[in-house]
C-alpha positions as CSV (number, residue, x, y, z in Angstrom):
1,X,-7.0,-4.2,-7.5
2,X,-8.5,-0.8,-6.7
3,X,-8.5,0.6,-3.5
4,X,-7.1,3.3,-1.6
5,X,-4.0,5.0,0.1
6,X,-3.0,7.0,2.8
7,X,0.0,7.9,4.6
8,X,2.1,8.2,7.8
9,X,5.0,10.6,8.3
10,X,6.5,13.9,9.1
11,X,3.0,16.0,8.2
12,X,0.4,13.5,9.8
13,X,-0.2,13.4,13.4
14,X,-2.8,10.8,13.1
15,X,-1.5,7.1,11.6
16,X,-4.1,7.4,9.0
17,X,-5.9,10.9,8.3
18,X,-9.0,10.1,6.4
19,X,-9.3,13.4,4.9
20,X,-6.3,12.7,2.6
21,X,-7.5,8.9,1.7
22,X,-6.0,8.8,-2.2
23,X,-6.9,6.2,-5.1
24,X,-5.1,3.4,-5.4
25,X,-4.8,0.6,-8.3
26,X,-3.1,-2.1,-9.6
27,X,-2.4,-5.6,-11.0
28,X,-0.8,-8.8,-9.8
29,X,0.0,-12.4,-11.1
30,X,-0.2,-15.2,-8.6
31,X,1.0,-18.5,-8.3
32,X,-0.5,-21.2,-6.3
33,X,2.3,-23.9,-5.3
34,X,-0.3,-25.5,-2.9
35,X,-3.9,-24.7,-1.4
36,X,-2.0,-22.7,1.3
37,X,0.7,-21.0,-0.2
38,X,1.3,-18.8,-3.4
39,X,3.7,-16.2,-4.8
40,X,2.2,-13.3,-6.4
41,X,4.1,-10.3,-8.5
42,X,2.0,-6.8,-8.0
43,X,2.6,-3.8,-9.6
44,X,0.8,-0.6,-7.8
45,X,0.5,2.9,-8.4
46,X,-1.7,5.7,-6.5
47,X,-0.8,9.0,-4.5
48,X,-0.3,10.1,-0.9
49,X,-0.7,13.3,0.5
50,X,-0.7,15.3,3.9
51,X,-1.5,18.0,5.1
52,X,-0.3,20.3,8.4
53,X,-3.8,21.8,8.4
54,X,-5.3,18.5,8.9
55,X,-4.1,18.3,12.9
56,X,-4.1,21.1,15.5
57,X,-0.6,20.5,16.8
58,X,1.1,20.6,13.3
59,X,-1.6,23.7,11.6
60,X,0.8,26.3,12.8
61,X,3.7,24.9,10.8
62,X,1.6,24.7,7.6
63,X,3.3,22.0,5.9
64,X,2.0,19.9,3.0
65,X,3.0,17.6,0.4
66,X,1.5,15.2,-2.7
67,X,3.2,12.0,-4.0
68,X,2.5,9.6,-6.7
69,X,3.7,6.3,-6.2
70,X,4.9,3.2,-8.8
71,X,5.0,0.2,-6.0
72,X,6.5,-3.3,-7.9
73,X,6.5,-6.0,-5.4
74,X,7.0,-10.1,-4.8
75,X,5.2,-11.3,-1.6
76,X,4.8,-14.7,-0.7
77,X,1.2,-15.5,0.6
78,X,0.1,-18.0,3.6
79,X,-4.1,-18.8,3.2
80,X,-5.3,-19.9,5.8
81,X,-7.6,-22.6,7.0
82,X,-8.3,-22.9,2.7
83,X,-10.4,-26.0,1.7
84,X,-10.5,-27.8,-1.5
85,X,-12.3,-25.9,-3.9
86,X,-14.3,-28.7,-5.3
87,X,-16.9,-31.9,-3.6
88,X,-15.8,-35.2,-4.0
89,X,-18.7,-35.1,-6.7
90,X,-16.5,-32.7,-8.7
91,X,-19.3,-29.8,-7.4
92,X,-17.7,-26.3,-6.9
93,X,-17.5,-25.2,-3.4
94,X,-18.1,-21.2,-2.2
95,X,-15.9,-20.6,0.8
96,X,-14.6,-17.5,2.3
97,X,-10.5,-18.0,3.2
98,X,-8.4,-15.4,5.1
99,X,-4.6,-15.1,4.4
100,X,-1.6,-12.9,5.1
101,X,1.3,-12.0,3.2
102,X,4.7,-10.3,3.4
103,X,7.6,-9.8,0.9
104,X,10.3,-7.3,-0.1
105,X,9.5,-4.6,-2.8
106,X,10.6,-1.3,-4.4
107,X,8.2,2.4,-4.9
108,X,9.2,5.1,-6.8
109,X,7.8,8.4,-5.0
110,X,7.9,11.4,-6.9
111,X,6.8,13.9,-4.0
112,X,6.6,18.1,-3.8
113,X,6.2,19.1,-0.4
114,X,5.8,23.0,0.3
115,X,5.3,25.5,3.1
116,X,2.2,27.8,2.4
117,X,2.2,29.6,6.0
118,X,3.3,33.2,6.3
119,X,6.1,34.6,4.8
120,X,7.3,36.5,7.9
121,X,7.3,32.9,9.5
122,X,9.0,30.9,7.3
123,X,12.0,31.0,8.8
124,X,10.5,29.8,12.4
125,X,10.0,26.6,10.4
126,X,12.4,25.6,7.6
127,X,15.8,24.5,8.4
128,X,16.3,24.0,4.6
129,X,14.4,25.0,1.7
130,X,11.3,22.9,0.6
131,X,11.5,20.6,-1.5
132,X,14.3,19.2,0.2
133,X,15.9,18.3,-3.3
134,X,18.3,16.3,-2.2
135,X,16.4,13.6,-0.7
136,X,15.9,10.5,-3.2
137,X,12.8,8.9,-4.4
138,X,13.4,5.5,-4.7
139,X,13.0,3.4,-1.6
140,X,13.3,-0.6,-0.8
141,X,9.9,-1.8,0.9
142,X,8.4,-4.6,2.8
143,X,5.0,-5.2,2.1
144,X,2.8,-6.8,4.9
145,X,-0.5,-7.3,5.2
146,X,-3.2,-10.0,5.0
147,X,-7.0,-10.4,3.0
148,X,-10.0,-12.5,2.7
149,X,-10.2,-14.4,-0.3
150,X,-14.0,-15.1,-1.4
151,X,-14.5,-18.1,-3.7
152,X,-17.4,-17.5,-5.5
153,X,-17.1,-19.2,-9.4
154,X,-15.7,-21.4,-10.4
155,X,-12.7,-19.5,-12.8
156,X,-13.0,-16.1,-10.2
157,X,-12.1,-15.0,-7.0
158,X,-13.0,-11.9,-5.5
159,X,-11.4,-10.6,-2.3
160,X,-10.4,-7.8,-0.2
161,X,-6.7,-6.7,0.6
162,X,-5.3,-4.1,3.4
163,X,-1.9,-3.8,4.0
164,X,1.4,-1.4,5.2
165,X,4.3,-0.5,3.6
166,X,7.2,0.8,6.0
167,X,9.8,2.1,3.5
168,X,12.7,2.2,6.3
169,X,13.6,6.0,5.5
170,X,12.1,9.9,6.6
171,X,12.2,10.4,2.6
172,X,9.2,9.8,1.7
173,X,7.0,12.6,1.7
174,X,9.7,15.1,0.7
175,X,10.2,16.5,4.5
176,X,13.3,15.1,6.1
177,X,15.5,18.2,8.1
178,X,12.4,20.1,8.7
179,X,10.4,16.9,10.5
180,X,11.6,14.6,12.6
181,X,14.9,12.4,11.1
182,X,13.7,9.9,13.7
183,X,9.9,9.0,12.8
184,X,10.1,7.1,9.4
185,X,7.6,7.0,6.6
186,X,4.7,4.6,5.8
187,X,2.1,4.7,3.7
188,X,-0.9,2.1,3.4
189,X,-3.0,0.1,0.6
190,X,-6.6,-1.2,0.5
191,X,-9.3,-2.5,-1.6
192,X,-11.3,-5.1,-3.7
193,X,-9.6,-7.9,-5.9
194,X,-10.5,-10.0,-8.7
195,X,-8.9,-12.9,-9.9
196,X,-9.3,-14.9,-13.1
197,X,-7.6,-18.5,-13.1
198,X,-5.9,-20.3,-15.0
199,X,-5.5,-23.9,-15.0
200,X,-4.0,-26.5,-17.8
201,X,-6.1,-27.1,-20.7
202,X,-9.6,-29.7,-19.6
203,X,-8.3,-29.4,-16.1
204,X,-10.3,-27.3,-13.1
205,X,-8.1,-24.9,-11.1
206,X,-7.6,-26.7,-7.4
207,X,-6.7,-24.4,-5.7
């Protein structure tokens, strides 16, 4: 996979701010235990960032912070309305199949966050010094999200893949005292797939 990342938190006033869009890449196994279900294990990596500067309520606090992620996750996938991939003639069959997924997963976020305002003002904003060391960088995830699967050849799939990952903590981005404790931390993946199958030895790949 290779996509893109953003992020939602303490220093983002917008949900997604596309000035700090981030790469994002990765690679997943998947297991099909039927035409509409599969299992697949990913492991991501990328970056988020934000920036205060980026919204006119927040510019004035002049906040900012980069993070590299490490995502490992298992979601279980649900395709939808998915056909047989091959004719009753034994003829391949292009179709274009939408599915959704959702699992449980774990991100290490290695993040430096920093005030770059004034130094006369520092103090108006910083209930503790930045980074907030203290704050851990290992979170428990739940991946959701859903994709269009196009089934183009017979041995590969392409597709395309959006999803959200709320990381149930205010950790994230390396602002926690000096945001708000109660708005938690998300951050978002996106992009193109491909997808080489494998299937038993003289045997076509049905699903």
């Amino acid at each position: 996979m290779i996509g893109a990342t953003n992020y939602s938190g303490d220093v983002s006033e917008s949900a997604i701010e596309i000035k700090e869009m981030q790469l994002g890449y990765g690679a997943y196994v998947r297991y099909h235990f039927s035409s509409k279900f599969s299992l697949k294990l990913h492991g991501y990596s990328g970056s988020i960032s934000g920036d205060d500067a980026n919204s006119p309520v927040l510019k004035e606090r002049s906040f900012r912070f980069s993070s590299s992620l490490l995502e490992l996750g298992l979601v279980g996938e649900l395709h939808l309305f998915k056909k047989p991939r091959y004719s009753k003639t034994g003829l391949h069959k292009f179709q274009v199949s939408p599915y959704l997924y959702g699992g449980i997963g774990t991100v290490i976020a290695t993040s430096d966050a920093e005030y770059y305002g004034p130094a006369n003002r520092r103090n108006d904003w910083l209930r503790a010094p930045l980074p907030e060391d203290d704050l851990k960088n290992r979170f428990i995830l739940a991946p959701v999200g859903g994709g269009l699967r196009f089934d183009i050849f017979d041995q590969i799939i392409v597709g395309l893949e959006g999803g959200f990952r709320p990381v149930f903590s205010d950790d994230l981005d390396g602002v926690k005292l000096n945001g708000n404790p109660n708005r938690g931390d998300w951050y978002y993946y996106g992009g193109a797939t491909i997808s080489f199958l494998f299937a038993k030895a003289g045997k076509r790949h049905p699903y």
